[in-house]
C-alpha positions as CSV (number, residue, x, y, z in Angstrom):
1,X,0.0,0.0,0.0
2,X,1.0,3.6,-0.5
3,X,0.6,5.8,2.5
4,X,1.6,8.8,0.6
5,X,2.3,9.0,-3.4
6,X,6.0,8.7,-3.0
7,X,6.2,6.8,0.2
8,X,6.5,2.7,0.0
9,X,4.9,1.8,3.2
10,X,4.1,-1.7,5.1
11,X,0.6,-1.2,6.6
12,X,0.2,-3.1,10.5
13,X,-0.2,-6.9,9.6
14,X,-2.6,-6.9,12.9
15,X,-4.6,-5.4,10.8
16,X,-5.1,-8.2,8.5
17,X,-4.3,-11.1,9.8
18,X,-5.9,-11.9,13.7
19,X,-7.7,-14.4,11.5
20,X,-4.4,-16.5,11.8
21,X,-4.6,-17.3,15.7
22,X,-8.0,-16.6,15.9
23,X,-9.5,-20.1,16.7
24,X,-6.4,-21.0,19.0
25,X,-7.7,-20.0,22.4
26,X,-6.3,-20.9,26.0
27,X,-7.9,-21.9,29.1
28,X,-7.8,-19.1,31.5
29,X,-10.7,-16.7,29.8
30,X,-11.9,-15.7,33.2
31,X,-8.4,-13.7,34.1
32,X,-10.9,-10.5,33.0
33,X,-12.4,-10.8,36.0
34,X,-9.0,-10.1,37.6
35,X,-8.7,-7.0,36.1
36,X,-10.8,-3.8,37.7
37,X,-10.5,-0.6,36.5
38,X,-8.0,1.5,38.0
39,X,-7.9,4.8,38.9
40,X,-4.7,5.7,36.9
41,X,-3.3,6.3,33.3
42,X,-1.4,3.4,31.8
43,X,2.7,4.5,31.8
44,X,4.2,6.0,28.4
45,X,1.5,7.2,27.0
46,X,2.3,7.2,23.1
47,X,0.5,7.6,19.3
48,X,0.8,6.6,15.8
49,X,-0.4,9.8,14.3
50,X,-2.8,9.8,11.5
51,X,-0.3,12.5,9.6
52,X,2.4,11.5,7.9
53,X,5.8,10.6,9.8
54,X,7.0,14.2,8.9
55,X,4.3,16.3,10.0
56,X,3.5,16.8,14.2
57,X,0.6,19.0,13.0
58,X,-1.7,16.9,15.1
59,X,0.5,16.9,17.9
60,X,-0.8,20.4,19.4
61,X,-3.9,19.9,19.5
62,X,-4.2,16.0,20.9
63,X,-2.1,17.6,23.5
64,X,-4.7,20.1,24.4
65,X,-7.6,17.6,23.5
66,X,-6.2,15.5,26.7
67,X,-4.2,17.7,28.9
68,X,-1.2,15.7,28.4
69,X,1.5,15.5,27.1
70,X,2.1,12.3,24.4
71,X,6.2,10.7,24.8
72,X,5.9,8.3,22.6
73,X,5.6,8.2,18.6
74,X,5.2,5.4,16.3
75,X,6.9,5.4,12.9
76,X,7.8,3.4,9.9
77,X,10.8,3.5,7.9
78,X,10.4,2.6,4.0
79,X,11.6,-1.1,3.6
80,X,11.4,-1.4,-0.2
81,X,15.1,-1.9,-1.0
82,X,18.1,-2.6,0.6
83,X,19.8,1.1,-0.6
84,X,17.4,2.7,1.7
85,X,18.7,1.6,4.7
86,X,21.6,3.8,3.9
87,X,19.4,6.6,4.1
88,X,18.2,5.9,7.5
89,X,14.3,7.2,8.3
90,X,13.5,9.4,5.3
91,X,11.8,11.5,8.5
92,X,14.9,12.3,10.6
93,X,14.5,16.0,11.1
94,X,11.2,15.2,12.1
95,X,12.3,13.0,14.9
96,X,15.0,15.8,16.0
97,X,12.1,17.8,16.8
98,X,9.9,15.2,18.3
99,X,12.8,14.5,20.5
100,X,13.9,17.6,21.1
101,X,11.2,18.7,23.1
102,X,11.8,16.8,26.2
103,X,14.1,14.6,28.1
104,X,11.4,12.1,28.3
105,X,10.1,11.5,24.6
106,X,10.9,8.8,22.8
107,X,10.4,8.1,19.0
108,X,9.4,3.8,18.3
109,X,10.2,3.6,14.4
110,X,9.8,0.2,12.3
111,X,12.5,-1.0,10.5
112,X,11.7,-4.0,8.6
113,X,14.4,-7.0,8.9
114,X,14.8,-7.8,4.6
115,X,12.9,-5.3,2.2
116,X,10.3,-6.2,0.1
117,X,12.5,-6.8,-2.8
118,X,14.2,-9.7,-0.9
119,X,11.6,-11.3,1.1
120,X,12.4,-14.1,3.1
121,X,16.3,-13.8,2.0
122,X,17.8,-14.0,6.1
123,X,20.8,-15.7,5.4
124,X,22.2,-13.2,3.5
125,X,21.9,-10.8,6.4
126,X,23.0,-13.5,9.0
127,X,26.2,-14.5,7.1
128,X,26.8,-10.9,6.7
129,X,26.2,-9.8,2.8
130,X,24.3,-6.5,4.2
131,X,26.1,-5.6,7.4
132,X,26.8,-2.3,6.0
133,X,23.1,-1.7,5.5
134,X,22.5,-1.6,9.1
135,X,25.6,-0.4,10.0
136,X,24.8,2.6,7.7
137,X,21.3,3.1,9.3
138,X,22.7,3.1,13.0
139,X,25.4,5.8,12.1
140,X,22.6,7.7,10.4
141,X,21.0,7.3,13.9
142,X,24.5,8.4,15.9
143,X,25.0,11.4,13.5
144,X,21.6,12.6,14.5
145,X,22.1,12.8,18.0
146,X,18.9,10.4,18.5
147,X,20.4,7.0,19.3
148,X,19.7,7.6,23.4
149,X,16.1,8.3,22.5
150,X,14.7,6.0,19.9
151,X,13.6,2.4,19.7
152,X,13.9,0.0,16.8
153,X,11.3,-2.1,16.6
154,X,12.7,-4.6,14.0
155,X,11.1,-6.9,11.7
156,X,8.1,-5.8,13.8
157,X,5.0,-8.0,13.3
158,X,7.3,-11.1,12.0
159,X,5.0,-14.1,13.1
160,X,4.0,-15.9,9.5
161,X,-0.1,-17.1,8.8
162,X,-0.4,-21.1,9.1
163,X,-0.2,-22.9,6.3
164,X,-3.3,-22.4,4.0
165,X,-3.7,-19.1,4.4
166,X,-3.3,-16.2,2.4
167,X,0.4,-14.8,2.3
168,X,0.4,-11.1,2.7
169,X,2.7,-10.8,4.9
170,X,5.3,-8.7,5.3
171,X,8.7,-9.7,3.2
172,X,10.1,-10.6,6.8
173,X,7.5,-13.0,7.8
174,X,9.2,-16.3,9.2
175,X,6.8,-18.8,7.1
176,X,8.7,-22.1,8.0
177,X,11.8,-20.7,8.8
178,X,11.9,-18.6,12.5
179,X,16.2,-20.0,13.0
180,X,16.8,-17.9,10.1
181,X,14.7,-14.9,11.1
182,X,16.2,-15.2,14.9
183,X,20.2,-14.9,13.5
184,X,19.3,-12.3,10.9
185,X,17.7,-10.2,13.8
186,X,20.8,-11.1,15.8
187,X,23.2,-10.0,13.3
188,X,21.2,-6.6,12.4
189,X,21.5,-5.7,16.0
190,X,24.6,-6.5,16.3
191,X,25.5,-4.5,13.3
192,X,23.5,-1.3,14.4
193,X,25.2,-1.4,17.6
194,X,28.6,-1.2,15.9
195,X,27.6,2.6,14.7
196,X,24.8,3.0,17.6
197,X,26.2,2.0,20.5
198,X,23.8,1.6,23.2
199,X,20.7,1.2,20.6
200,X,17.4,0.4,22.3
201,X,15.8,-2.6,20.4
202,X,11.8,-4.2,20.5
203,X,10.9,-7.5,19.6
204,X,7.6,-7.5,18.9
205,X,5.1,-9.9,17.2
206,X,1.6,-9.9,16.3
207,X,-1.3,-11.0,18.5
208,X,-2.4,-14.1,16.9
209,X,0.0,-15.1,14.2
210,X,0.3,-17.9,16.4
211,X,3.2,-19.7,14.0
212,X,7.2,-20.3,15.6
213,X,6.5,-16.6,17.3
214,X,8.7,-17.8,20.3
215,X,11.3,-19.7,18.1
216,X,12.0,-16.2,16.4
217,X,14.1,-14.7,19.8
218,X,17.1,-14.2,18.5
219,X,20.0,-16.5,18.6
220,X,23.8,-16.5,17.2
221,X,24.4,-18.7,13.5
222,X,25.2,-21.4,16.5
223,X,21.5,-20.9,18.2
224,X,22.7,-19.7,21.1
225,X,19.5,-17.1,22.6
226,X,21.3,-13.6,22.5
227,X,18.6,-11.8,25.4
228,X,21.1,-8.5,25.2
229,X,19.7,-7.9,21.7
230,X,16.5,-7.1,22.8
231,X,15.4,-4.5,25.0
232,X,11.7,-4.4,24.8
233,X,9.2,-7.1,24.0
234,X,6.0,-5.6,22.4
235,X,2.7,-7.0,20.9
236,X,0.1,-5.2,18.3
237,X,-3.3,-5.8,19.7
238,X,-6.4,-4.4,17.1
239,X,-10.2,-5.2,18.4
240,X,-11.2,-7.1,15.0
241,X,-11.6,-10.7,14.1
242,X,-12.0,-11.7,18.3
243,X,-15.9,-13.0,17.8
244,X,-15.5,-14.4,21.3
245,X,-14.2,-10.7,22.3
246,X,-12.1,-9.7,25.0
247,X,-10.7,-13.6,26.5
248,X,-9.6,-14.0,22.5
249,X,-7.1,-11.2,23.2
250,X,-5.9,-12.2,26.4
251,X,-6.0,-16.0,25.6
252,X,-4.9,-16.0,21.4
253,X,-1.1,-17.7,20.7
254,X,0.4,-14.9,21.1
255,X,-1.8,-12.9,23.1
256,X,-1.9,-10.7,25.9
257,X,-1.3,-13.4,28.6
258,X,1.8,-15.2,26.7
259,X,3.5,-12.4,25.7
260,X,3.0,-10.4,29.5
261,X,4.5,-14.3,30.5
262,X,6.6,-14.3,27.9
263,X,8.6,-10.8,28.5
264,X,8.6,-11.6,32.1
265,X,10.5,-14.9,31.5
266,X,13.3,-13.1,29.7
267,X,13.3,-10.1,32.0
268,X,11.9,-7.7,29.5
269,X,9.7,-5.1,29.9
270,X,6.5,-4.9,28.4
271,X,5.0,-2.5,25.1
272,X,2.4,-2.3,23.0
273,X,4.0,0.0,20.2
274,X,0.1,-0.4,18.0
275,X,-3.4,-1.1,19.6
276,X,-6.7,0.5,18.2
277,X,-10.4,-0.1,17.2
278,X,-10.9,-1.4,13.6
279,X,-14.4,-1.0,11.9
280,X,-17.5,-3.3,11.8
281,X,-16.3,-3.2,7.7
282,X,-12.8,-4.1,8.9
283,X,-14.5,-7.3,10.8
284,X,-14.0,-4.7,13.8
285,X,-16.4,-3.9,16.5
286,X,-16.4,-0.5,15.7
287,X,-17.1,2.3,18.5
288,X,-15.9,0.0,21.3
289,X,-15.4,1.7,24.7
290,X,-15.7,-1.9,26.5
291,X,-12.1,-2.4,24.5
292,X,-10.5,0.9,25.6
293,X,-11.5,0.2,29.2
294,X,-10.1,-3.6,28.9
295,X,-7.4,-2.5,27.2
296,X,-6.5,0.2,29.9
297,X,-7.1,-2.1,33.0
298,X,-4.6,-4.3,31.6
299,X,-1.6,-2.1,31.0
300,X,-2.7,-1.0,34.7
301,X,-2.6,-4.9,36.2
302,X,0.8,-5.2,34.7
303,X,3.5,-4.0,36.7
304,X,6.4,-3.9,34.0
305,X,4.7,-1.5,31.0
306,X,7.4,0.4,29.4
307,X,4.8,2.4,26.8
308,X,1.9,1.5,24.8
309,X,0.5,3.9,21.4
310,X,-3.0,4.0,20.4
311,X,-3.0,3.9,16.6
312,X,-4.9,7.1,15.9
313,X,-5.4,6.6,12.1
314,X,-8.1,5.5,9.7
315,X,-6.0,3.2,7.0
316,X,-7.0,0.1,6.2
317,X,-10.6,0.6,8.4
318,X,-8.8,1.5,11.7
319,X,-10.3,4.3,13.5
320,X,-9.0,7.4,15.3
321,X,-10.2,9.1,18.1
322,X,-8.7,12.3,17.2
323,X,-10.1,14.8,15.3
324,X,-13.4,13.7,17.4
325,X,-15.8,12.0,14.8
326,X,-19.2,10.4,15.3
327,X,-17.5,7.0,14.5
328,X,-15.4,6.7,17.8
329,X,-17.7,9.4,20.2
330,X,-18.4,6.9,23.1
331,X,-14.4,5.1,22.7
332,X,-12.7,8.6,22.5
333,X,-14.7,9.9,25.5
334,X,-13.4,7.2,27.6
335,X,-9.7,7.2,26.2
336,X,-9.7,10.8,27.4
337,X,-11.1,9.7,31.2
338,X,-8.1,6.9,31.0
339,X,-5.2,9.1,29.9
340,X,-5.7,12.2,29.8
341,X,-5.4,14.7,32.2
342,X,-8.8,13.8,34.5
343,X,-7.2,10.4,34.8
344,X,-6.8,9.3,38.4
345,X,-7.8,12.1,39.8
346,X,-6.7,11.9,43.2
347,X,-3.6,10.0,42.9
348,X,-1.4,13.0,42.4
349,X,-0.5,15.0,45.8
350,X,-0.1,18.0,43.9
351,X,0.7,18.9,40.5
352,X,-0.4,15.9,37.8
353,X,2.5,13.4,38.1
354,X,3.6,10.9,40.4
355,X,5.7,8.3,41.4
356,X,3.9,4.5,41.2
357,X,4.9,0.8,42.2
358,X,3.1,-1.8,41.8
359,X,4.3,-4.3,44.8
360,X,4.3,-8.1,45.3
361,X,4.1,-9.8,48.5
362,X,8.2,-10.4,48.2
363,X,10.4,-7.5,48.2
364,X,12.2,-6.8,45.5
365,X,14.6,-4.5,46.1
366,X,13.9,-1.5,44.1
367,X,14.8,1.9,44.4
368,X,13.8,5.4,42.9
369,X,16.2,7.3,44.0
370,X,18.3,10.9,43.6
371,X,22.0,11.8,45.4
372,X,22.2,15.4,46.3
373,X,24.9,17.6,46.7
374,X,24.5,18.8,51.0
375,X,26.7,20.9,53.4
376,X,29.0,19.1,55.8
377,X,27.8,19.2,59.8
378,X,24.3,20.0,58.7
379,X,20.8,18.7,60.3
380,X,18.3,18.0,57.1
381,X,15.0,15.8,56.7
382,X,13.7,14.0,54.4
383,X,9.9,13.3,53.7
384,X,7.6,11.8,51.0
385,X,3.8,11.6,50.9
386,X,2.1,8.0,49.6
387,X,-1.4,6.9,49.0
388,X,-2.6,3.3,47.8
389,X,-1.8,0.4,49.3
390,X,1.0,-1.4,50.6
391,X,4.0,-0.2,52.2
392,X,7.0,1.4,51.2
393,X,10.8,2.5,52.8
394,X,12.3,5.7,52.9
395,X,16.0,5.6,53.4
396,X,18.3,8.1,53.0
397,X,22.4,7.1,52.9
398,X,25.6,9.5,53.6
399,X,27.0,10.2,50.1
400,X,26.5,8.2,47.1
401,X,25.3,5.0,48.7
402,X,27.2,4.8,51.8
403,X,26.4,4.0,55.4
404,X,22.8,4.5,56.2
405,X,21.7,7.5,57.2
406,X,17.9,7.0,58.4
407,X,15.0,4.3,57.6
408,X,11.5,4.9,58.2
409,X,8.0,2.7,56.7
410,X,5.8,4.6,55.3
411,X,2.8,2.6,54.7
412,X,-0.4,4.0,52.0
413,X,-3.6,4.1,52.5
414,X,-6.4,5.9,51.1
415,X,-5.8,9.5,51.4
416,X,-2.2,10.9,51.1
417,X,-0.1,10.8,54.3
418,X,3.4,12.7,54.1
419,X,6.3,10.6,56.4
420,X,9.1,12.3,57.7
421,X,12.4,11.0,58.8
422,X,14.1,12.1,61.8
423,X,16.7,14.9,61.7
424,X,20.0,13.7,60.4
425,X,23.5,14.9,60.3
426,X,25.6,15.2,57.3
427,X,28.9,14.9,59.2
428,X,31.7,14.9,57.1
429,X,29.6,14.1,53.9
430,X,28.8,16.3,50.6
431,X,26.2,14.3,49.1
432,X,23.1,12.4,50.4
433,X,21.3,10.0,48.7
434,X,17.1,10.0,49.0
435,X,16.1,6.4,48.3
436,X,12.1,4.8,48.2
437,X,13.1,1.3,48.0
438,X,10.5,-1.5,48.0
439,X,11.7,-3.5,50.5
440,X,8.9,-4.5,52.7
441,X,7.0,-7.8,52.2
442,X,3.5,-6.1,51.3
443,X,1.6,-6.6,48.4
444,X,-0.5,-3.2,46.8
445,X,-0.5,-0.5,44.3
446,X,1.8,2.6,45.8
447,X,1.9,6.0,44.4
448,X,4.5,8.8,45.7
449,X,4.7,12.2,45.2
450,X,6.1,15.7,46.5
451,X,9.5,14.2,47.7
452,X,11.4,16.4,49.9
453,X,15.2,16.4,51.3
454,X,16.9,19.9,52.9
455,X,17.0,22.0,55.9
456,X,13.1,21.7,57.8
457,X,11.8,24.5,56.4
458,X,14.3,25.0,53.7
459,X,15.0,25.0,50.1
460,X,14.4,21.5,48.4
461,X,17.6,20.2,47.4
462,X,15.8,17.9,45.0
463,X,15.0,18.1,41.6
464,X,11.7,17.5,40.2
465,X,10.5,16.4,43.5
466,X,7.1,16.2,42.5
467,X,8.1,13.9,39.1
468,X,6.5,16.3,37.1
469,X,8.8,15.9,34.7
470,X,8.3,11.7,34.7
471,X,11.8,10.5,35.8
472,X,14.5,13.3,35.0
473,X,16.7,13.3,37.5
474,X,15.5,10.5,39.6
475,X,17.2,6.6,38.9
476,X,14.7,4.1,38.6
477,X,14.6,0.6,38.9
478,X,12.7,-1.7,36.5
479,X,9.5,-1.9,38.8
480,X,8.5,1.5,39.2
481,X,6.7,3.9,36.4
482,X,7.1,7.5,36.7
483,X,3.2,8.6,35.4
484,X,1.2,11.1,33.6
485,X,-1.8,11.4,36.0
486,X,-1.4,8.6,37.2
C-alpha cells in the first residue's frame, strides 16, 4: 500500500491477519475478571499519528484535546530496498524535533528485517552480505544525535499465517523458517550497535499469528539465545476478528497473557508499540469503549509496561479518536477519562505526576532514588507523601550509597499521608542519597509524590520532587513507572 504518493509503506499486519490465531484459544478466559478498572493512566503514554511521519501537525492539538502531554511516537521507515537503509528514516528532522522537546520522549520507528524486494532472503543478512546496511542506518541514527532516544522495533510483526492461508505478509515473515529470522535479527543488531552503541531494540510480534513466534528470539548462527539484543518485547493488539471478544485477546497464541509471560520470562519489559479499534467493515467492532476500558485495566494490572501507542489513524478501516468524529464518540470519551489529564484524579498529591509501584508480596529490592549535593555538619529531613496500598521504605544514605543515614516505613492508604524521617546529620559528607526502596514484604499499588530532602523548612535540594517531569533526575529501577496522571 502507499501511505503517501512517494512513500512505499508496510501497513500493521494486525490489521489483517488476527484471522491466523483466531480459533487458538487458552484456558484461562476468566483472568478479565482479575482485572478492575483502576484509577490511573497506563505509563508512556504514546500515538501513531494519522499525519504523515513528517508532520506533528496533530500533535498540538491532541495535547490540548487531553491535557497531556504524548512521549511516545510510532513510525515506519520505507523497507522497499536494501539502498534505503543507507538513508536511515527518510523523516529524521522530524524525529529531532519530536525529541527535542523533552528529556522524556521517545520516537518507536519500524524498520523491517529484509525489504520487500528480498523477502524471506535472512541468510544473506546472518552471514553478513548486508552488514553495511544496518551499520549505515545506525550511524545515520549516531550522527543525528537520537540513538539515546529512539527504539527500533525490527522486523516488527514477523510471526508468519499457518499454512493455507493467504500470504500477505510482510517480506520478513518467518513462514517455515523462524532459526533464520532469529540470527538475521541477531546479526542486524549486532551491526546497528557497531555505529549506535547503546541502541534500544523491541521484539515485537503480532497478536495471533500464532506460527514459531517464540522460536524467532534471536539466537547466534550457533543458536545460542542472545537476550542483550533485545530491549523491549511488544505485541500489536487491534479489536477485530476476536468473535468471542475480549478472553480471545488475552488467551490468542500470542496474546496478551503469553506475551506479558513471555517478556517476564526473559526479564523484559513490556510495550504495546500499535493497539486501536478497527471498523465493523474491517470485521472490527467499531465504537468500542468496552475495549479501551479492557485494554487500559490491563496495561494497569501489569506491573512492567514500558509504553503503549493507540493507533490514531483510519488506513485500512482502523479508527482514530482524534479529530473527534461520530464513528469513535463513546471510545474517544473514555480514552480521554483513561489518559488524559482527568485520569486518576486523586492520585497526584499535587501537580499531575507521580511516582507509582506496583508491589508483590516479596520484596524486591527496588529503588527510585536521587544523590544530592548537602553541606558538611548539617541537620536536614527527608519526607515523601504515599497513597494506595502497601508499604514502602524511605532511606536516606551518607554520600553516594554509603552507610545509612535513616529508615523509616511509610505505609499508603487511602488518602495521602506525608512521612518524615528524623533529623539527620551530614557529618563529614557532601552528598546524600534520598532512596524509596520496596523492601517491605507487602503486596498493593503505591503512588508517591512531593518528595522532599533539605533543611526543615528549607529549600528543596531535590529536583523535580514532585516527578512532574516523569523521571529526569531520579534513577529508577525496573519496577517503578514515573506517570502522567497517574
Amino acid at each position: 500500500m502507499k501511505l503517501f504518493p512517494t512513500l512505499s509503506y508496510n501497513w500493521p499486519r494486525g490489521l489483517r491477519t488476527l484471522a491466523a490465531g483466531a480459533g487458538m484459544l487458552l484456558a484461562g478466559a476468566s483472568m478479565l475478571a482479575g482485572l478492575s478498572k483502576p484509577a490511573h493512566a497506563a505509563p508512556g503514554l504514546g500515538i501513531r499519528y494519522g499525519t504523515a511521519d513528517n508532520d506533528l501537525s496533530q500533535q498540538s492539538g491532541l495535547n490540548s484535546w487531553l491535557g497531556a502531554p504524548i512521549l511516545y511516537r510510532t513510525t515506519f521507515c520505507d523497507v522497499t530496498t536494501w539502498s534505503q537503509w543507507d538513508n536511515g528514516p527518510w523523516f529524521l528532522s522530524t524525529t529531532q524535533q519530536w525529541l527535542n522537546q523533552g528529556a522524556n520522549y521517545r520516537e518507536v520507528i519500524g524498520l523491517g528485517l529484509v525489504p520487500n524486494n528480498d523477502a524471506g532472503n535472512f541468510a544473506d543478512v546472518y552471514n553478513g552480505l548486508h552488514d553495511q546496511q544496518y551499520k549505515n542506518f545506525g550511524q545515520k541514527l549516531t550522527n543525528a544525535g537520537v540513538v539515546s532516544k529512539v527504539i527500533i522495533r525490527l522486523g516488527w510483526e514477523f510471526n508468519q499465517p499457518s499454512t493455507g492461508q493467504a500470504n500477505n505478509w510482510y517480506a520478513w515473515g518467518v513462514g517455515s523458517n523462524p532459526t533464520g529470522y532469529a540470527k538475521a535479527f541477531h546479526r542486524a543488531v549486532q551491526m546497528m550497535r557497531t555505529t549506535a552503541p547503546g541502541l534500544k531494540i523491541c521484539w515485537n510480534p503480532n497478536l495471533g499469528g500464532s506460527q514459531n513466534w517464540q522460536a524467532c528470539w534471536p539466537t547466534d548462527n550457533s543458536g545460542v539465545a542472545q537476550n542483550g539484543d533485545v530491549d523491549y518485547v511488544g505485541l500489536d493488539v487491534y479489536d477485530f476478528y476476536n468473535s468471542s471478544g475480549w478472553s480471545q485477546l488475552l488467551n490468542s497464541t500470542p496474546g496478551l497473557t503469553e506475551i506479558r509471560n513471555f517478556a517476564a520470562s526473559k526479564g523484559k519489559p513490556e510495550c504495546y508499540p500499535e493497539w486501536g479499534l478497527v471498523s465493523p467493515g474491517g470485521s472490527g467492532h467499531g465504537d468500542d469503549p468496552g475495549f479501551i476500558t479492557n485494554m487500559n485495566n490491563f496495561f494497569n494490572s501489569g506491573s512492567n509496561v514500558a509504553f503503549q501507542a493507540y493507533w490514531n489513524s483510519t488506513c485500512c478501516n482502523t479508527l482514530a479518536l482524534y479529530p473527534l468524529n461520530s464513528t469513535t464518540t463513546n471510545s474517544a470519551a473514555l480514552y480521554k477519562t483513561y489518559f488524559g489529564a482527568s485520569a486518576g484524579s486523586g492520585n497526584t498529591h499535587a501537580g499531575t505526576w507521580a511516582a507509582k509501584i506496583v508491589k508483590t508480596a516479596t520484596p524486591t529490592y527496588q529503588n527510585l532514588y536521587q544523590t544530592v549535593n548537602c553541606a558538611t555538619n548539617t541537620n536536614y529531613v527527608a519526607s515523601i507523601w504515599v497513597k494506595g496500598t502497601g508499604s514502602i521504605q524511605l532511606k536516606v544514605w551518607y554520600g553516594n550509597w554509603g552507610s545509612q543515614a535513616a529508615l523509616i516505613s511509610c505505609p499508603a492508604s487511602s488518602t495521602w499521608t506525608k512521612y518524615t524521617t528524623p533529623v539527620l546529620n551530614s557529618g563529614a559528607n557532601t552528598q546524600l542519597t534520598f532512596d524509596m526502596t520496596d523492601s517491605t514484604g507487602t503486596a498493593g499499588t503505591l503512588y508517591m509524590d512531593d518528595a522532599f530532602m533539605g533543611i526543615s523548612g528549607g529549600t528543596n535540594l531535590l529536583a523535580n520532587p514532585g516527578y512532574e517531569s516523569g523521571n529526569v533526575n531520579w534513577g529508577v529501577d525496573a519496577m517503578y513507572s514515573i506517570l502522567q496522571n497517574p
